[in-house]
C-alpha positions in Angstrom: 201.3 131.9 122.0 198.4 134.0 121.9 198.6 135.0 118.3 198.6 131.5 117.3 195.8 130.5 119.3 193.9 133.1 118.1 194.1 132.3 114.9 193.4 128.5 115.7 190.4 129.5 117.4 188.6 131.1 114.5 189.4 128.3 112.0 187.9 125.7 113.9 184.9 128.2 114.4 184.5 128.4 110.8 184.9 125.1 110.4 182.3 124.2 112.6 180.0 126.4 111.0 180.7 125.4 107.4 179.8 121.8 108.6 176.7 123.4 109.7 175.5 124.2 106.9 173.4 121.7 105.0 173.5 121.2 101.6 170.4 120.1 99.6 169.8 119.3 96.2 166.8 119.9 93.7 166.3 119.8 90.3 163.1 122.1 90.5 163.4 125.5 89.8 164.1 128.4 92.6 160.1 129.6 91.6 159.2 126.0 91.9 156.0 124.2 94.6 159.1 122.0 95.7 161.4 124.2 95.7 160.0 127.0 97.8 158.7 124.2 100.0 162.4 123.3 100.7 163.6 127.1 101.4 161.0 127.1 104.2 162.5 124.1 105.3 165.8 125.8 105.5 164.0 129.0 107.0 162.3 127.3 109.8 165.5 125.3 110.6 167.8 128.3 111.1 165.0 130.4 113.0 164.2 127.4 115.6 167.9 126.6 116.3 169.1 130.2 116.3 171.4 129.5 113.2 172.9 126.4 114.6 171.9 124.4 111.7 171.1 125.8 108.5 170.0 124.1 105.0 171.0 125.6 101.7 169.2 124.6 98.6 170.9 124.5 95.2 167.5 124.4 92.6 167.5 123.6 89.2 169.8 120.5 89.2 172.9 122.3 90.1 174.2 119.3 91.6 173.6 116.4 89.0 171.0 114.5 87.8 168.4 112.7 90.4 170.5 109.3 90.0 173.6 110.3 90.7 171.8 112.6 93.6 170.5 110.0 95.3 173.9 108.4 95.9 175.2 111.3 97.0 172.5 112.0 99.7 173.4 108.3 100.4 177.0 108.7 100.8 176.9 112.0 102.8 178.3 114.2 99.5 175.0 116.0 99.9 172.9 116.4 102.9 169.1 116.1 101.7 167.3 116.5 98.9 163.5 115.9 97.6 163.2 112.7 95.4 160.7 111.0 93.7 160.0 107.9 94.5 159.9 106.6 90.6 163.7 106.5 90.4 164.2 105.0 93.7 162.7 101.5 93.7 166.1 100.1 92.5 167.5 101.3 95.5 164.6 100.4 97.9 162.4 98.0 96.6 159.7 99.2 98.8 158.9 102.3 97.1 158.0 100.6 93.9 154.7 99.9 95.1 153.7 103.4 94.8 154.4 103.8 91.0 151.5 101.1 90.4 148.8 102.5 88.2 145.7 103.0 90.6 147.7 102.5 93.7 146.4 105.7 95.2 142.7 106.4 94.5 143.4 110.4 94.9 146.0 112.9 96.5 144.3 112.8 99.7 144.2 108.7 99.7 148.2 109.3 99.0 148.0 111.8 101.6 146.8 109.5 104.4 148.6 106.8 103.2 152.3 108.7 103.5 151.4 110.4 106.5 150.6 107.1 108.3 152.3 103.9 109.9 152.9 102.8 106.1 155.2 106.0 105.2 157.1 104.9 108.9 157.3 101.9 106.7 158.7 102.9 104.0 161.3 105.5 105.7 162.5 102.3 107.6 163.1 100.3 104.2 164.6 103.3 103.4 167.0 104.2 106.3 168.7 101.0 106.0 169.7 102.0 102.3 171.2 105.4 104.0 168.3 108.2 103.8 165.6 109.3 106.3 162.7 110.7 104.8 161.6 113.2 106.8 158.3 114.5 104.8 156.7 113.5 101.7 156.1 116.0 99.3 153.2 116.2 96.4 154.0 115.8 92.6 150.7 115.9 91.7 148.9 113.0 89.4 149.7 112.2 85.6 147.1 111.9 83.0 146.9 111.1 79.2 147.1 113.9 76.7 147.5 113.7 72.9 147.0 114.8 69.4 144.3 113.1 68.5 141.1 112.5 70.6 139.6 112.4 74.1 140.5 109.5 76.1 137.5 108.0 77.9 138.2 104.4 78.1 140.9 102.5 77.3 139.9 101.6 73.9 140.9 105.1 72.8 144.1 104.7 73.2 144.4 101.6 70.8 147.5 102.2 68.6 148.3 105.4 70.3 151.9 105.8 70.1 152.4 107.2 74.5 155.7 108.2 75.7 156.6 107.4 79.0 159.1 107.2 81.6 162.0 105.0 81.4 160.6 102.1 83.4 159.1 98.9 82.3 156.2 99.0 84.6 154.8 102.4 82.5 155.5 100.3 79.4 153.5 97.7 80.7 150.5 99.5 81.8 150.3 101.6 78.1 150.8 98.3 76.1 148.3 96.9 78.9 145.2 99.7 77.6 146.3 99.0 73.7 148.6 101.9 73.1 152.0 101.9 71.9 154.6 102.2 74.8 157.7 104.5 73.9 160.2 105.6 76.7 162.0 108.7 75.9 163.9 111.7 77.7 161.3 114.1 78.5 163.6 117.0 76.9 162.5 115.3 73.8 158.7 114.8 73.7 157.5 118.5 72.5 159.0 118.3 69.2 157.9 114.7 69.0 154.4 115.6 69.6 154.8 118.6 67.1 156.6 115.9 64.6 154.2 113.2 64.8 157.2 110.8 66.4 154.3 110.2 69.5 150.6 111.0 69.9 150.8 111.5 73.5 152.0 111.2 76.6 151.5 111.2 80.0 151.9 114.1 83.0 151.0 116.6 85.7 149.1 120.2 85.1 151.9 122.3 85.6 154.2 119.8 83.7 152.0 119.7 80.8 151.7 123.8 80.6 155.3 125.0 82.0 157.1 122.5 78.9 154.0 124.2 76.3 153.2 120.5 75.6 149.9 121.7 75.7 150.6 123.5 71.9 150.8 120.6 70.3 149.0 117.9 72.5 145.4 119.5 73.0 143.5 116.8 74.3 143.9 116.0 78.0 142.2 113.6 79.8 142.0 112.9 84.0 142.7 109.2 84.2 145.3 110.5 87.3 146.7 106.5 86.5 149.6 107.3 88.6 150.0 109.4 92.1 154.1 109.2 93.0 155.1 110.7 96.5 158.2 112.4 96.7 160.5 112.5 99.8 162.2 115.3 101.5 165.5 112.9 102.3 168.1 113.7 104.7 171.6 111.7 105.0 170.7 109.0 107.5 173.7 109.2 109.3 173.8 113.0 109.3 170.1 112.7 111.2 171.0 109.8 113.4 174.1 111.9 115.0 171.8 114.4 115.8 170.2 114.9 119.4 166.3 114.0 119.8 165.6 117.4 120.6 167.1 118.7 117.1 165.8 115.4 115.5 162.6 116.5 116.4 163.0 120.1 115.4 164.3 118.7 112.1 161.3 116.4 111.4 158.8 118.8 112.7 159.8 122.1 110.2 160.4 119.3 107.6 156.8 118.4 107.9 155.9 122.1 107.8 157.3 122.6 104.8 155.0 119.8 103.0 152.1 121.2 104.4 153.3 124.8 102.2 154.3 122.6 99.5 150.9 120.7 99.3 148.8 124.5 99.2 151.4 125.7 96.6 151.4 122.5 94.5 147.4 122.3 94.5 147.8 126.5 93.5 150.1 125.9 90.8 148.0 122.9 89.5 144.6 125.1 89.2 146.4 128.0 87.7 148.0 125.6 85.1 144.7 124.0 83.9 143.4 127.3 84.0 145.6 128.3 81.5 145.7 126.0 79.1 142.0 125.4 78.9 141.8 129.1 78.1 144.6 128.6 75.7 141.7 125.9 74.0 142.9 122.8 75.3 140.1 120.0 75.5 139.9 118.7 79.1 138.2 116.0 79.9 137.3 114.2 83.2 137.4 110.4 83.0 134.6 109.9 85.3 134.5 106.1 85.5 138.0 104.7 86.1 136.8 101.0 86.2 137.7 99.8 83.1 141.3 101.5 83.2 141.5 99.5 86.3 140.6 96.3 85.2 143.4 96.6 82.5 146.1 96.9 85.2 145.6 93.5 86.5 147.8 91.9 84.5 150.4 94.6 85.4 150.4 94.0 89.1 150.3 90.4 88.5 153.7 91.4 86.9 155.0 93.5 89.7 153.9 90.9 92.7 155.7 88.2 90.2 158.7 90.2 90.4 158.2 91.6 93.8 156.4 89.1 96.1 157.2 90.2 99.5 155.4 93.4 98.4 152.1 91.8 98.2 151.1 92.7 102.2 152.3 96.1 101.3 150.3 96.7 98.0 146.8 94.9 100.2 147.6 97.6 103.2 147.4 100.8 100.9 144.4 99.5 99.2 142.4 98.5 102.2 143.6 102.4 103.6 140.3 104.4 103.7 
């Protein structure tokens, strides 16, 4: 009898700590702001619970595409993950309202706003669609760059041809300052800057140096239009069946991990415009964002149109010193 116990007894110890290993997924690579962010989270959740729950992260996309990601997390096929927010508003129509133009005024608005009663907000939209969000991560604020000429005011981007996400509310705020909307995969936009197909497009520092977009777009201009949170997700009913105590441990090492993220995002971004200015790139601040903001109106006018139980929501994080 003993030598079948025995052998009983370690496969259900394995098994139990095979189940306690999380699995996460991220389409950053391992060198990656996010991605070192979400190690730490792993780190600090093995070291505080004396291995009794670890997190494994599997970068560079391993896993699928952010869609089909998303589901998973939902569905438990994967454990947690860091989103953006962008792709999620079909999913949870609260989190459109931060991939409005101008929502944010800066990171640290975005910042305060997250990290406050209107983040708890939109976690709870988003637990009922099955994911927690447990911290929210930075990806940094887009801005024009192009071919051609400084941007200072939307006039200069009359007839620009812009590529932009795949998402009718970016169409809708080009085609709003005069350009030329045209959604493509972002794989493709290099050679269509270097061909002529677009002027410009829109994106972060480290995104506009780490895909060399900055060869053939030299002109980049801070409008920082858009300002989209990302979430560090866990499987909602994964975190529900755990205790408070390790609910809390999970929350609070989650949140540690933004705050590295957010040092080593705001690094990355200075070394990347450092690096391209030296390379010659043309950087210009847009100092008065007023009439870029004006120009959005008819875009939220749009959204609210489309979205009207939104409207409190978008008047909270405006009025949010």
């Amino acid at each position: 009898m003993l030598k079948i116990v025995a052998p009983l007894c370690a496969l259900a110890l394995t098994a139990t700590s095979a189940a306690a290993e999380w699995r996460g997924w991220n389409i950053h690579v391992p060198e990656y702001p996010v991605s070192q962010g979400m190690d730490k989270f792993g780190e600090l959740l093995d070291e505080r619970t004396d291995g009794r729950l670890t997190a494994r992260t599997y970068h560079s996309g391993i896993l699928g595409d952010q869609p089909d990601a998303i589901e998973q997390v939902r569905l438990g096929g994967i454990d947690f993950a860091v989103f953006n927010l962008g792709p999620m508003g079909p999913i949870v129509e609260a989190t459109n309202v931060v991939s409005l133009p101008f929502i944010f005024k800066d990171l640290d608005h975005m910042h305060r706003v997250m990290d406050g009663p209107i983040g708890e907000e939109i976690s709870a939209a988003m637990e009922e669609e099955g994911l927690v969000a447990l911290a929210w991560y930075d990806s940094g604020s887009r801005s024009f760059y192009n071919t051609r000429h400084p941007i200072n005011e939307p006039q200069d981007l009359t007839g620009m041809k812009m590529r932009v996400m795949n998402n009718e509310m970016f169409v809708g705020m080009v085609e709003a300052l005069g350009g030329n909307a045209t959604p493509m995969a972002f794989g493709e936009v290099y050679q269509s800057l270097k061909t002529g197909v677009v002027d410009g497009a829109e994106n972060n520092w480290p995104s506009y140096e780490s895909t060399n977009h900055y060869e053939v777009a030299g002109y980049y201009s801070a409008t920082n239009h858009l300002i989209i949170p990302e979430c560090l997700c866990i499987n909602a009913d994964l975190y529900n069946g755990l205790s408070a105590e390790d609910q809390e441990i999970v929350k609070t090492a989650a949140r540690e991990s933004a705050t590295l993220q957010r040092q080593l995002w705001a690094e990355r971004s200075d070394e990347s415009q450092k690096k391209v200015e030296a390379a010659g790139v043309k950087f210009n601040e847009v100092a008065d964002k007023a009439a870029f903001q004006k120009a959005m109106e008819p875009v939220y006018a749009r959204f609210l149109e489309e979205h009207p139980s939104l409207d409190g929501l978008v008047k909270e994080i405006q009025a949010t010193e």
